[in-house]
N, C-alpha and C positions, 0 to 999 in steps of 0.2 A: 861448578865450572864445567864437569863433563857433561852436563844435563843440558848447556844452554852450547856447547860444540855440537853439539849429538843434533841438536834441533836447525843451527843452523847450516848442517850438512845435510839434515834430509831437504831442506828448503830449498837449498839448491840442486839436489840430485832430481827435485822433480819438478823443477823450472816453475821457481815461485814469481809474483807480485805484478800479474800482468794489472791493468787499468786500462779500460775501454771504454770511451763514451759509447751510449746508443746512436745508432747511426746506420738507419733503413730508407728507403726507397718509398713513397708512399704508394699504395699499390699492389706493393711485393707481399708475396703468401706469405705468412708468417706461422712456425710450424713446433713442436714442441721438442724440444732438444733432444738433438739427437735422430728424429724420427723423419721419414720420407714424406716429401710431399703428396698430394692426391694427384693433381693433376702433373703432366709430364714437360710442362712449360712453366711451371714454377718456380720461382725462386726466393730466399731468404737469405737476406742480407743484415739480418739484425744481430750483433753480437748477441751471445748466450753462453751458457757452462753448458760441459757435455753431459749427458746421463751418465748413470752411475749404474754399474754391473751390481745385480742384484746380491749380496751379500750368501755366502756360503757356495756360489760359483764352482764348482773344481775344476781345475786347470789341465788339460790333458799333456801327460810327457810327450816328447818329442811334436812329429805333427796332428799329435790331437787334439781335438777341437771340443771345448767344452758342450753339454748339451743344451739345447737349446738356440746354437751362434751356428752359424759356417766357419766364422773363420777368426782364428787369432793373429791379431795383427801384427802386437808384438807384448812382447813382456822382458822385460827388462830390470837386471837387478846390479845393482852399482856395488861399485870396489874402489878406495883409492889409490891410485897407479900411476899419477904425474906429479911431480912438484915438491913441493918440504913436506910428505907423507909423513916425514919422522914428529914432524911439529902437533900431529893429531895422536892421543891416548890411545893406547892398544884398544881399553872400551869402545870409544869413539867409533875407530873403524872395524871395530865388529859391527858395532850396530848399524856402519851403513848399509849393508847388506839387505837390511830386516825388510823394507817396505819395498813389495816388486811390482814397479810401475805397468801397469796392464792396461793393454784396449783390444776389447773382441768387437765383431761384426759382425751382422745379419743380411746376407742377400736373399731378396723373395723373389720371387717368378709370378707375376701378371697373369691370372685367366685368364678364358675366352680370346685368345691369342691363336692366331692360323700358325704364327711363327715363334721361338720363344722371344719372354717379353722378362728381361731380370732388373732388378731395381736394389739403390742399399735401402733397406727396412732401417736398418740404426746401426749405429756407432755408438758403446761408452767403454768407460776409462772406469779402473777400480786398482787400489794395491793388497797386492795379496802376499800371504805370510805362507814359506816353505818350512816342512815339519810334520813328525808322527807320516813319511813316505805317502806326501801329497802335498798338491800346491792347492792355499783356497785363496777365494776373496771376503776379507777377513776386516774387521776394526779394532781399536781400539779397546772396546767390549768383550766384541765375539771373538775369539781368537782362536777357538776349535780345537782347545788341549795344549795351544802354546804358550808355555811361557816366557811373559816377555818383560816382565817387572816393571820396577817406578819407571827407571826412563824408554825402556821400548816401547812403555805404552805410550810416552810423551811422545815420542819419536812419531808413533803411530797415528796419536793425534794430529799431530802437526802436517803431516801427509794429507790424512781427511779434509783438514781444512784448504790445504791447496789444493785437492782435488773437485771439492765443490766451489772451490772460489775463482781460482787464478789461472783454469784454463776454458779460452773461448772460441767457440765456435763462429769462422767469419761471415762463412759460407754456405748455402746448403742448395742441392737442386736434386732432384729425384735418383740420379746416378752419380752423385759426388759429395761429399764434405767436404771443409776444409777448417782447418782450426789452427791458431796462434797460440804460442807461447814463447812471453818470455824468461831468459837464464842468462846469466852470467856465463859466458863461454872463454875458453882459453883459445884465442884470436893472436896471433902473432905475438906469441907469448906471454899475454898479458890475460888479466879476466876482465871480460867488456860484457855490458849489458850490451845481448839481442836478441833477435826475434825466431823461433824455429818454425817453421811452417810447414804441416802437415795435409796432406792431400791423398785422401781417402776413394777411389774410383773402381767401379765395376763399367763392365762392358754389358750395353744394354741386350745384346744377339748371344753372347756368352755364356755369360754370371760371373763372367773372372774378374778377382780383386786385385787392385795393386795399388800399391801405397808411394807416396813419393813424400822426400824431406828436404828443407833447403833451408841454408843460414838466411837474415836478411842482418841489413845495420839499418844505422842511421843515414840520406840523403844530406844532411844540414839545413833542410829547408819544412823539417816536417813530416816529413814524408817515411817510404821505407826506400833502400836499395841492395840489391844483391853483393853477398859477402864474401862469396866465390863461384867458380865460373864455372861449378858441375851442380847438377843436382843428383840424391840417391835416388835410386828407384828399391825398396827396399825388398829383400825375397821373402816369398811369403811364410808365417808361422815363425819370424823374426824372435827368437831369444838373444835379445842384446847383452852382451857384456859392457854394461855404461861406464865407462871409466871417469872416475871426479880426478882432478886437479886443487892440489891444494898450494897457497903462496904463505908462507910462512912468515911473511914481512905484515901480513895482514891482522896478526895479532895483538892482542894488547892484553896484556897480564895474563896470556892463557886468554881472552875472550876473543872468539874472530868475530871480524867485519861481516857485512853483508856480504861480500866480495871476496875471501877469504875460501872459498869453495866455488868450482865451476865444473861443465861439462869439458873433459878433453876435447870431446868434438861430436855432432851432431849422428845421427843414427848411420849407421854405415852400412851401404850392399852394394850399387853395382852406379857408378859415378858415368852421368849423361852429361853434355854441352847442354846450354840454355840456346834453344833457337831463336833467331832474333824477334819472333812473336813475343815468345814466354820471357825473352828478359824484359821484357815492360811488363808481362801481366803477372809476371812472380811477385811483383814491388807491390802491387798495386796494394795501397793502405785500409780506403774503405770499398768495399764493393760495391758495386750499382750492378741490377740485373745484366745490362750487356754486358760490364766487361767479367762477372763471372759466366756467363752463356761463352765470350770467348778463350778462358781460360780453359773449358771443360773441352771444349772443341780443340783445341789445341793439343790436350792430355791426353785425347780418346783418339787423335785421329794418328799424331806424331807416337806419342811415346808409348800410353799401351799397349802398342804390337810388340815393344821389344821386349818387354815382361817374359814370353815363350820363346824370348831368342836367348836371355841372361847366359852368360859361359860358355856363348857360340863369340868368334872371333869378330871382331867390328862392330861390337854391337853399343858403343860410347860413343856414336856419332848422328846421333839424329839434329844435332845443331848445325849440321853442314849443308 
């Protein structure tokens, strides 16, 4: 019974069961996950999984950045904190902890350039196991002296498998990602499947990275639409404290539902209005090259300047 709670609280802490048809542009660069395109006019628009940090990774404390990456996006290790917490086995939520959702990124710098020229080289995603005073990116297998018995290793697996599976990449252009997933969120108190959406951008005259996150739901027509009327911009080298939500009515004999475990709520840093551009192109479901060419335009020209403003006064208003 605690082997099949334990699993499906990691499934949700790490926003399991997306489903994506393919659906590209005919035309559009098409590029290997995660990776930059060549030309600087390119775009990809084909759902994909993200790459995967290569295994034995070390995680640097505070703002360190592993070698190899520039930059830690975020890492993130869940607790349960909202709801019928009492309804889940002391085991249980120990072992939420175990699997720390990870994405690092690489920005490279363009030769033969008069001016600088920076670009994201890649994006992936890996969970990494904290233990023996160091954080790695770790599996199932390799666990680097930690022990994590019968079900941490289940636990461990089941992570794996969401992370090669069920998060996709929507977007790609030489200075941006963007990637979907969906999670059972705690929405107006309830846990509802929807959509997180992640947005990975450096500035091409810079190199500066900034990450943005936003809820979507359901339009009723198919579609996606915005689920509230801020979006994060998140700080950067992000160690999230992800807090799950559990509903204790979602039980049955001791076994939860799919539903039975959620996000409290989407990544948290510094809360922007949606400009009236960006609240159509935040929805947007399948991307065609132009409306991600004006999504990026919009992020690069509106919001990442306030990245260097974050915790100066006024700075939640670029919707205005």
């Amino acid at each position: 019974m605690n082997g099949k709670i334990l699993v499906a609280l990691l499934a949700a802490t790490l926003i399991p069961g997306l489903v994506f048809p393919t659906h590209g542009a005919e035309g559009n660069h098409v590029l290997a996950a995660g990776s930059a395109p060549k030309s600087g006019s390119a775009v990809d628009v084909r759902p994909r999984p993200l790459a995967q940090i290569p295994v034995g990774t070390l995680i640097g404390e505070g703002e360190g950045v592993p070698k190899g990456w520039t930059n830690l996006v975020m890492l993130a290790k869940p607790r349960l904190g909202v709801g019928d917490v009492d309804s889940v086995s002391k085991t249980a939520a120990q072992y939420s902890g175990t699997f720390l959702f990870t994405i690092l990124a690489n920005v490279g710098e363009a030769k033969g350039h008069d001016e600088p020229s920076y670009f994201l080289e890649k994006v992936a995603v890996g969970g990494a196991l904290e233990g023996k005073g160091k954080t790695v990116i770790a599996t199932s297998d390799q666990t680097f002296g930690n022990e994590l018995g019968f079900l941490g290793k289940k636990v461990f697996a089941t992570g794996e498998r969401v992370l090669a599976n069920d998060f996709r990449q929507v977007a790609r252009t030489k200075t941006m990602l963007v990637f979907d997933a969906h999670a059972y969120v705690r929405y107006d108190n309830k846990h509802c499947r929807m959509i997180i959406r992640h947005v990975v951008l450096v500035a091409p005259k810079t190199g500066r990275l900034t990450t943005f996150v936003w809820l979507l739901g359901s339009d009723g027509k198919g579609g996606y639409a915005r689920a509230e009327t801020t979006l994060q911009l998140l700080p950067s080298s992000l160690r999230e404290d992800r807090v799950m939500s559990v509903d204790g009515q979602k039980f049955t004999l001791g076994i939860p539902a799919d539903d039975a475990f959620a996000v409290a709520h989407i990544p948290q840093g510094t809360p922007i209005r949606f400009s009236p551009p960006l609240s159509t192109l935040a929805a947007v479901r399948h991307f065609n090259a132009e409306s991600v060419v004006q999504l990026e335009t919009e992020l690069q020209t509106r919001y990442a300047p306030l990245a260097a403003r974050v915790g100066l006064p006024n700075t939640k208003t670029a919707g205005r």
